[in-house]
N, C-alpha and C positions, 0 to 999 in steps of 0.2 A: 289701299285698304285703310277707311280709317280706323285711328283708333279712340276706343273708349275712354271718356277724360275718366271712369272709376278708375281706371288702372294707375292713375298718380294713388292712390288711394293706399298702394301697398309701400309707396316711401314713407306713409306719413309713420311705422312702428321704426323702421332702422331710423329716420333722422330725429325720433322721440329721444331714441337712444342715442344718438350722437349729440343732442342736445344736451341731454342729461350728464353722460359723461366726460362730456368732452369741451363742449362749448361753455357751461355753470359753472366749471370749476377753473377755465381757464381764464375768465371775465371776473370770477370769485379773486384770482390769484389777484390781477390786474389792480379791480378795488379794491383789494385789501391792502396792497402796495403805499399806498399814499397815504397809510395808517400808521398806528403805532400800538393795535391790537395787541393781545395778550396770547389770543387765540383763545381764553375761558372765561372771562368776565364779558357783559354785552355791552361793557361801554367801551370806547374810542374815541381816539381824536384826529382829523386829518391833518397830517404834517407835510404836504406839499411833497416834494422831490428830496427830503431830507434822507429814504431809506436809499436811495438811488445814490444820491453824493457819498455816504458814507462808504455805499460799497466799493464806487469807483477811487474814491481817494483817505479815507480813514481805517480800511480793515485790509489790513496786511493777510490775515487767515485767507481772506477770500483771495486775493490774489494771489497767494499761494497754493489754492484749493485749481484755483483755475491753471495756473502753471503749470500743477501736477498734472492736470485733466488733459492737458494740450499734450503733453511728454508722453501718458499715458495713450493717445489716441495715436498717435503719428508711430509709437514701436508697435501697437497692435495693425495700425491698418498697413503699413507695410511687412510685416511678418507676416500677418496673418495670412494676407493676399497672396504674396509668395508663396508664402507654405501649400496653400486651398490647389494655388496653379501647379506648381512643380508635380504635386502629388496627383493634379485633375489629369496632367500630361501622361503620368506613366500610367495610369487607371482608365482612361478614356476608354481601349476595348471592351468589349462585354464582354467577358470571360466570367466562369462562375468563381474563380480566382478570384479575380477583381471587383466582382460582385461580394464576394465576402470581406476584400478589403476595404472596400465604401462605405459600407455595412459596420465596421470595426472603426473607423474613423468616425464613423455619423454618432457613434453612441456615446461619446460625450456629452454630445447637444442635447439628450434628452435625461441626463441628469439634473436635480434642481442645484441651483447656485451653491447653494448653503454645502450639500452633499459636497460637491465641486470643491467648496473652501477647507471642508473637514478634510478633505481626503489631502491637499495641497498643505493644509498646517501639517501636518503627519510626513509630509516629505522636505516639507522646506525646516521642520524641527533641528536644533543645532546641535542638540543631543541623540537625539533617537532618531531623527528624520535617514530617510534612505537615499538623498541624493549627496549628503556631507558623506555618507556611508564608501556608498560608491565610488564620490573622491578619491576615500579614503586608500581603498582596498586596493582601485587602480594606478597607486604611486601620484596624486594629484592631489593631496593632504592639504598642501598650501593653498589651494585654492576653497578650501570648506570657508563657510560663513553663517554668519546670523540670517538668513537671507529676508525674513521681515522685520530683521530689531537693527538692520544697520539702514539708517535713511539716507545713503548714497543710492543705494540699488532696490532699497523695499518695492519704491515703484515699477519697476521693471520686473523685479519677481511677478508682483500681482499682474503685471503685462503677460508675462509667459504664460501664464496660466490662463488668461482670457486668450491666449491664441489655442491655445493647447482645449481648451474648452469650444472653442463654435468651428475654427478650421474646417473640420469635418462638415459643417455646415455648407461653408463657402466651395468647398471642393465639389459640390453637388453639383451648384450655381455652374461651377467651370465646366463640371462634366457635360453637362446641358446644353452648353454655350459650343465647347467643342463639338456635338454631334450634329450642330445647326450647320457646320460648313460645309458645304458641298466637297463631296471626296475628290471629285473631277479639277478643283484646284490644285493637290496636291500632287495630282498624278502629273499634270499638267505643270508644274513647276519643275519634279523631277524630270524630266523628260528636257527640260533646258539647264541639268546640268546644276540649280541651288542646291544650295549646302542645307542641312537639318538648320544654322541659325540663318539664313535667309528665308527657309519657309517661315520660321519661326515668325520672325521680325515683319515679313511682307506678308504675310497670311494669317495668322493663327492668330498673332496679336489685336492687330489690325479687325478683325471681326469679331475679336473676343470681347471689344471695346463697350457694346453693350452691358455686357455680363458683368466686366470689371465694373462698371459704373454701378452696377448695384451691388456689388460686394463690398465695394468700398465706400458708397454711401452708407449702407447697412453695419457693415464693423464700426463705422461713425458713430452711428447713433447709438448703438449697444457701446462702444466704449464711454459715453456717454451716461450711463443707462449702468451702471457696471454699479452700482449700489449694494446688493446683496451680497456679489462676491467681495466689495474689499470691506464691506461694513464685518461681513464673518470674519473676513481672516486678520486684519490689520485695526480695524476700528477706525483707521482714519492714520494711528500710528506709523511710526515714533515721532512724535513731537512735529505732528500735521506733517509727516512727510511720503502720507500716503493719502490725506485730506482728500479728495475732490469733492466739485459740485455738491453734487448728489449728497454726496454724504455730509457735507456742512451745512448744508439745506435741512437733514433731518435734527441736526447738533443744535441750530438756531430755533426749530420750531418746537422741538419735544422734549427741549432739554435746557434751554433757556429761555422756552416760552413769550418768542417774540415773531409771532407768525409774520407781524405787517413786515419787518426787516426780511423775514425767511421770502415771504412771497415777492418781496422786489427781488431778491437773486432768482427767485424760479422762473420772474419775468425776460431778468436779465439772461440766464440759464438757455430760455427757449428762442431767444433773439440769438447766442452764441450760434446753436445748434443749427439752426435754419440758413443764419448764415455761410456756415461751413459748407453745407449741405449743398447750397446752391452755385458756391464756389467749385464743388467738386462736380456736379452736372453738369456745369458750364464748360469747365476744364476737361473732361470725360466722356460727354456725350457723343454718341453715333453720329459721326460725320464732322465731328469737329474736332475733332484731334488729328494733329498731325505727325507722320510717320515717314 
């Protein structure tokens, strides 16, 4: 059959729109890079690769923004993951039980960030918060803290909460992933006598491998991407030790109105992220890990 060349005819509104949003602003970012932009006046000057050197070797912030950002990634994608699976494991049956516990877990994901941070300053508060409370009440007093004004652990606060925030997400992923394996492996294994972790480890994993690879590409990006929540709850604080990216990206352009600078870290920002990303594909993908 052939087909009709009008029918290109209907990419031409989505790649308008991917043009617009996507492609202008990220070639915007690009040339503005080599600037020294205001972001409000229409004049400028191109200053070569100077916003690029300073970041890589003159601004301490930033390399502290991105240190946090890496610390920040690596306890989310590991917790997160874990948490998504352990819980996808016991939830797997369809049960209307288990149906209402998916259900009960997903509904974080659909609160907006901000909501998310309100609700987190309220608990992580050092006075009134209810987890120093809890502490408290249960003989573990010593352990209460400032949990965002001390910058040993601020960033990890804001970690627990971004697992605690999409988990329910990821658990979906797993649940999904686990229904795709043939039962007839499992019965098939018992029957030669493995243990619950040799299924685990030769089966479950082992196929779940797809799945995992998007969970944790995806907690990647969103930890990434986590602007909203730690802009509401931390601001960046105490004393950049909640800083990342994202958020020193918006500190440089809105706030010290030096977009050309802000736009080479967003260039730099999207070079980290892609990198990662294709490291963890590489490393994750179907068929290429080894077990």
């Amino acid at each position: 059959m052939k087909i009709p060349k009008s029918i290109y005819l209907f990419f031409i509104p989505g790649l308008a729109l991917y043009a617009l949003f996507f492609l202008f602003p990220t070639f915007s970012a690009l040339y503005y890079s080599f600037t020294d932009w205001d972001g409000i006046s229409a004049d400028y000057n191109f200053i070569g690769l100077e916003n690029y050197e300073k970041a890589a070797l003159g601004d301490s912030i930033f390399m502290k923004s991105v240190g946090n950002n890496l610390e920040f990634m690596f306890f989310v994608a590991i917790f997160q993951t874990l948490v998504a699976l352990v819980f996808a494991i016991f939830l797997a049956k369809n049960t209307k039980f288990n149906y209402f516990l998916r259900a009960l877990f997903f509904f974080p994901t659909i609160l907006s960030s901000v909501s998310v941070a309100f609700i987190w300053a309220f608990v992580y508060d050092p006075n009134l918060g209810i987890l120093n409370h809890l502490l408290t009440i249960t003989g573990l007093g010593f352990l209460t803290q400032n949990w965002l004004g001390n910058g040993d652990i601020a960033i990890y606060s804001l970690a627990f909460t971004q697992v605690w925030f999409h988990a329910g997400q990821m658990l979906i992923i797993f649940v999904a992933g686990l229904h795709a394996i043939p039962v007839d492996l499992y019965e098939a294994a018992k029957m030669e006598g493995a243990t619950r972790w040799q299924i685990f480890r030769k089966i479950t994993w082992p196929l779940l491998a797809p799945s995992a690879t998007i969970v944790i590409a995806y907690t990647t990006i969103q930890s990434f991407q986590a602007f909203d929540l730690v802009f509401a709850l931390t601001g960046g604080g105490p004393n950049y030790a909640t800083e990342i990216i994202s958020t020193y990206i918006y500190n440089v352009a809105f706030r010290n109105f030096d977009f050309g600078y802000a736009s080479a870290i967003s260039v730099i920002f999207m070079a980290i992220i892609a990198l990662i990303t294709y490291i963890q594909f590489k490393v994750l993908r179907s068929g290429r890990v080894s077990y």
